[in-house]
Backbone as CSV, one residue per row, in Angstrom:
resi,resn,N_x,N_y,N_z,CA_x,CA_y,CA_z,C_x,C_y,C_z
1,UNK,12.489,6.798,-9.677,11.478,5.805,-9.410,10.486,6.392,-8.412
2,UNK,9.363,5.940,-8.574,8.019,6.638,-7.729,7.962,4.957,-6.622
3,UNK,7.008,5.655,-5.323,7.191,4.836,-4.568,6.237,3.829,-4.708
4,UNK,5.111,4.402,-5.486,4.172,3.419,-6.200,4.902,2.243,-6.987
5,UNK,5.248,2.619,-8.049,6.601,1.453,-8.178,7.726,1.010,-7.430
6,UNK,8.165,1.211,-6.913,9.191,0.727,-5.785,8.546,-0.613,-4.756
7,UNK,6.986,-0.491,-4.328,7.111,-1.546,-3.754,6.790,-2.607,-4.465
8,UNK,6.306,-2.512,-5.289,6.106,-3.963,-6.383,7.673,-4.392,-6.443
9,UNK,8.816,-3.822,-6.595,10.281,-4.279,-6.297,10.603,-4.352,-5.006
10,UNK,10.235,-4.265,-3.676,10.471,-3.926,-2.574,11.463,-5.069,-2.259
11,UNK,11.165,-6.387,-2.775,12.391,-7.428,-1.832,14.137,-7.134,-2.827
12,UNK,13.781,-6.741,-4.242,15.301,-6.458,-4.925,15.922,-5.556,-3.991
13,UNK,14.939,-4.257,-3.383,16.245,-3.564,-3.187,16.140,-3.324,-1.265
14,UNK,15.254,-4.453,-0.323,15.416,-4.263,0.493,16.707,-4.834,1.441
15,UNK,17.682,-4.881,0.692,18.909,-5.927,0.994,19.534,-4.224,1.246
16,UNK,19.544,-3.108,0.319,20.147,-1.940,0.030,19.733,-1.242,1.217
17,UNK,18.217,-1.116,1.568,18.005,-0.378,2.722,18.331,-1.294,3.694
18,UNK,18.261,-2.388,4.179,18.571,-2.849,5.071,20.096,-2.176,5.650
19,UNK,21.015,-2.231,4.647,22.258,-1.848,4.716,22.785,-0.595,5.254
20,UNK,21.417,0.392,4.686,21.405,1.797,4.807,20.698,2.035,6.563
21,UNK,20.061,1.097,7.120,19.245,1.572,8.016,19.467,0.523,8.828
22,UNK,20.452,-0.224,9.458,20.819,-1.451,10.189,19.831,-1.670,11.138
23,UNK,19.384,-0.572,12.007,19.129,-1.085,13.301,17.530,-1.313,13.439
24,UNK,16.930,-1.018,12.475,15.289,-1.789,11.582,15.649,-3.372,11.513
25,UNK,14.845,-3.880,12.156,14.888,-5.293,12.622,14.204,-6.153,11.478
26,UNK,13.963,-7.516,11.259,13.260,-7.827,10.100,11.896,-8.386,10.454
27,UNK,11.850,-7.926,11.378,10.216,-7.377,11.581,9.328,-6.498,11.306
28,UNK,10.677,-5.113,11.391,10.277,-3.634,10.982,10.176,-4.014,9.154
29,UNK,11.075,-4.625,8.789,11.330,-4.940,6.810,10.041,-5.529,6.826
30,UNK,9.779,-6.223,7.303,8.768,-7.143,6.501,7.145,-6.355,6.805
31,UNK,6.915,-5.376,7.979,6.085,-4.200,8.476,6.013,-3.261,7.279
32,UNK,7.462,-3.101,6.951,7.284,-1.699,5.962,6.520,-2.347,4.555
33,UNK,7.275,-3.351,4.083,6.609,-4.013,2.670,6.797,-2.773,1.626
34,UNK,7.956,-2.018,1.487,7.560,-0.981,0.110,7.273,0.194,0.310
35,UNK,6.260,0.003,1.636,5.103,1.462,1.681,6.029,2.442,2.465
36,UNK,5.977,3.752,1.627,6.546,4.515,2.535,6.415,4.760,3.809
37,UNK,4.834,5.271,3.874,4.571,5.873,5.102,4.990,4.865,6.331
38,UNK,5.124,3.537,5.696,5.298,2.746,7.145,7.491,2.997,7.535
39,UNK,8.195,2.987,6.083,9.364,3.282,6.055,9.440,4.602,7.386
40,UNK,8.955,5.459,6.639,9.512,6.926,7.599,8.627,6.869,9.098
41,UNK,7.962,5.883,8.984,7.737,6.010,10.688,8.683,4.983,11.788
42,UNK,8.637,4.130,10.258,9.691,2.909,11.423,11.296,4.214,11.656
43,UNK,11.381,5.130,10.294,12.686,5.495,11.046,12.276,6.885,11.932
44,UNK,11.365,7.601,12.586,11.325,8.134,13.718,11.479,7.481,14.746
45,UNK,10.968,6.032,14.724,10.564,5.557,15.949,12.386,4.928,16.413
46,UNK,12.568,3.819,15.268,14.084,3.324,15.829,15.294,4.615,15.832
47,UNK,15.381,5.419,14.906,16.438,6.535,15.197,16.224,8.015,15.555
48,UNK,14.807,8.423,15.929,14.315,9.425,16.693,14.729,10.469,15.950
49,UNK,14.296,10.022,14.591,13.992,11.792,13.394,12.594,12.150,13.975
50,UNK,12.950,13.452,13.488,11.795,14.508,12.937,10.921,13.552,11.985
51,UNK,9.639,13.755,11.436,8.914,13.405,10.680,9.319,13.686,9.231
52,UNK,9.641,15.353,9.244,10.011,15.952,8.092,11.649,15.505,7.475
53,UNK,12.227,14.728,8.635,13.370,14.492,8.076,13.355,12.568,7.982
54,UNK,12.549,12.090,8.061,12.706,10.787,8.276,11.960,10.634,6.715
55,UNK,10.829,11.796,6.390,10.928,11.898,4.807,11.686,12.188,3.767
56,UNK,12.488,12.955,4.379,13.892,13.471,3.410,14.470,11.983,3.180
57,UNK,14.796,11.703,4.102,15.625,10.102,4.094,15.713,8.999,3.395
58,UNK,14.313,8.650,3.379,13.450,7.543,2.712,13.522,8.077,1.061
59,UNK,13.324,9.305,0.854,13.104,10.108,-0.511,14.582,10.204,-0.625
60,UNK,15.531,10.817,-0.064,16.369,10.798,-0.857,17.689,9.368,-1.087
61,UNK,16.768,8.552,-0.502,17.374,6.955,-0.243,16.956,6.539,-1.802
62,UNK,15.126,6.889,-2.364,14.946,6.019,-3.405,14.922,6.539,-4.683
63,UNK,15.494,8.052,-4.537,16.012,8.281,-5.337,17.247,7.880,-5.903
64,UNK,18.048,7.561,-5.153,19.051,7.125,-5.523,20.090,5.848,-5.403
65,UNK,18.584,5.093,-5.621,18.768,3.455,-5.992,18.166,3.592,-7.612
């Protein structure tokens, strides 16, 4: 799945990341809405990745939903 499609589904499978990424508040969920770029910054900021790895994350999260 491309992330272009993914957020038009964003509330089916934000129950999955929620699960995957607990400590993203549902302030940060409802901030991200789908969009990546807002995903991999909320996770530098709450779990203090790298940039390059907070993309790995997110990518290899929606790949494999």
């Amino acid at each position: 799945m491309e992330w272009n499609q993914f957020a038009g589904q964003w509330k089916q499978y934000m129950g999955q990341a929620k699960a995957k990424w607990g400590d993203l508040t549902d302030d940060d969920w409802q901030s991200i809405a789908g969009r990546r770029d807002q995903l991999v910054g909320k996770l530098q900021q709450r779990y203090g990745m790298e940039r390059e790895h907070a993309e790995k994350e997110a990518d290899d999260w929606l790949r494999g939903i």
